[in-house]
N, C-alpha and C positions, 0 to 999 in steps of 0.2 A: 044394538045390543046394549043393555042394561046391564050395569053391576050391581051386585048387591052390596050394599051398607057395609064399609070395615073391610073389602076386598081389595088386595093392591090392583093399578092399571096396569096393563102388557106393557106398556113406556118407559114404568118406573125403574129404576136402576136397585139393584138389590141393596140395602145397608152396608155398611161395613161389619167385617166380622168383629164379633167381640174380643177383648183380649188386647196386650199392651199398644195395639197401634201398627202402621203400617210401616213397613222398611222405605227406604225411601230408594229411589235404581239407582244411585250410586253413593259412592262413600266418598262425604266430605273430606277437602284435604286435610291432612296436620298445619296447624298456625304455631305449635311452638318451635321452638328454634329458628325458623324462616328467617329472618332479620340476622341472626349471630352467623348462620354457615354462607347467606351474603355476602357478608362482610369478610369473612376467611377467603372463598373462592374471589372476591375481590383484590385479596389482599395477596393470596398466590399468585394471581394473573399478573398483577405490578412488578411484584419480584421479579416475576420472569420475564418481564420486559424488560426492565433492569439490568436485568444479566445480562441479556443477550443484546440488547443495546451497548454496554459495558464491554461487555467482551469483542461487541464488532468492532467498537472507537478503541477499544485496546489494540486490536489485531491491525487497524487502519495505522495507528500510531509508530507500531514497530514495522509495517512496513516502508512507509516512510525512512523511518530510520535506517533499516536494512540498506534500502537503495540508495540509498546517501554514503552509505558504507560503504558497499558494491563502486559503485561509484569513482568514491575516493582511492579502493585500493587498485582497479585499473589503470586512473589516470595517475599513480603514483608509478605502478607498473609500467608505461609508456616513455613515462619522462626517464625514468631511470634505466632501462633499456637503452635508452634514447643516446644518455649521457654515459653508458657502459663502454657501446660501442665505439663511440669518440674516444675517450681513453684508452682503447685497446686498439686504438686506430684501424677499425672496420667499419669504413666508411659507407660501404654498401649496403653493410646493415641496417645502420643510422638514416641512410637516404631510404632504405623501406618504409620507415618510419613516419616519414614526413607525409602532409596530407597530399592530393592530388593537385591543385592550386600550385602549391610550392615546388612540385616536381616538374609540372610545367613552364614554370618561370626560368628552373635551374634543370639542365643534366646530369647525370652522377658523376660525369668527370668535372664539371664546374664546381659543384659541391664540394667533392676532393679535392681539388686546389685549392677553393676558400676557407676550410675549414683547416684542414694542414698547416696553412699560415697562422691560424688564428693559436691562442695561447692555450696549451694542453690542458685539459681539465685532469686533475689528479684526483679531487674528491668533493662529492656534492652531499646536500641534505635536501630534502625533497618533502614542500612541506604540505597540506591539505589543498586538494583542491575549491574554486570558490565556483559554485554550482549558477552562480548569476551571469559570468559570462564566461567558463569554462580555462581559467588560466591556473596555474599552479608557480608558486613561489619558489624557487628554488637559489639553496645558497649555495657558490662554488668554490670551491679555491682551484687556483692555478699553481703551473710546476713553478710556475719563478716566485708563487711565496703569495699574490694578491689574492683578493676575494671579492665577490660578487654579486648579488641580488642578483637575478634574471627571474622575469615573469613569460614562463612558458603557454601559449595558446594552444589550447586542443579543439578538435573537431573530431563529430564522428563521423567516420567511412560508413558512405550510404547503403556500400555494398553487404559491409560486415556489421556493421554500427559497434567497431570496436573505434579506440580515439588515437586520433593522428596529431604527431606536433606539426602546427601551424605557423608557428611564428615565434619567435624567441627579443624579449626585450628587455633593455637593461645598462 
C-alpha cells in the first residue's frame, strides 16, 4: 500500500495539542520551608527526650531517696521499740525483737536474767541508720547518771523483711 505525498503513517503518534503544554501526573512537592519545619520537628523531638529522660532520672533520684527514708525510719522504729521495752521492763517484747540467730543462742528466760542485771536504760537518742552494713548509733544514758554510745546491728527477717536487732555493741 502506497501513501500519498504529505499523508501521516498509521504508526505515527498524533502531535501534541496546541495550547500552554502538558500537566505533568503529578504535582511536584513544595521546597519552601522544608529545611525550617525540619529543624522545628527536630527540635520538638529533643525536648521531649529531654524531658522524659529528666523527669525519669528525677523520679529514679527521689526514689532512691524515699527508700533511704523508708528505711531509716523502720530501723529507727525497731531500735527504739527495742529500747522502749527494756525500760519498761517487758522483756518479752524486747526478746521478739531480736533476730532468729540471737534467740537461738539465748531463751527468753536467759535474756531476762541477763538484761535485768544489766544497767536500766532510762533514755536513748537514736541516731540514722548506716545503710552499708545495717547498724544504728545509738546514745543511752542509764538510771545511775552514765552514758553510752552502742552501735546496734540490724537484720531483716526473711519471713517479714521487717529488721530485727542482732547485736548490740559498745
Amino acid at each position: 500500500m502506497t501513501l500519498a505525498a504529505g499523508a501521516p503513517s498509521p504508526t505515527d503518534a498524533p502531535p501534541p495539542p496546541p495550547g500552554p503544554g502538558v500537566t505533568p501526573p503529578f504535582a511536584a512537592p513544595p521546597t519552601e520551608g522544608r529545611t525550617a519545619r525540619m529543624w522545628v520537628s527536630l527540635g520538638v523531638a529533643g525536648l521531649a527526650a529531654v524531658l522524659c529522660c529528666g523527669a525519669g532520672g528525677t523520679a529514679l533520684v527521689g526514689l532512691v531517696v524515699t527508700q533511704a527514708d523508708a528505711l531509716n525510719e523502720q530501723a529507727q522504729t525497731v531500735v527504739g521499740d527495742y529500747f522502749d521495752a527494756l525500760a519498761e521492763s517487758k522483756y518479752e517484747d524486747a526478746y521478739k525483737l531480736l533476730c532468729d540467730d540471737v534467740q537461738r543462742d539465748e531463751s527468753p528466760a536467759q535474756f531476762t536474767a541477763r538484761v535485768s542485771r544489766e544497767p536500766r536504760i532510762t533514755a536513748y537518742q537514736v541516731g540514722d541508720v548506716k545503710l552499708t552494713d545495717l547498724t544504728v548509733p545509738t546514745d543511752v544514758t542509764y538510771a545511775t547518771g552514765g552514758q553510752d554510745r552502742l552501735e546496734i546491728t540490724l537484720v531483716q527477717d526473711s519471713g517479714t523483711g521487717e529488721f530485727e536487732v542482732c547485736g548490740i555493741a559498745g
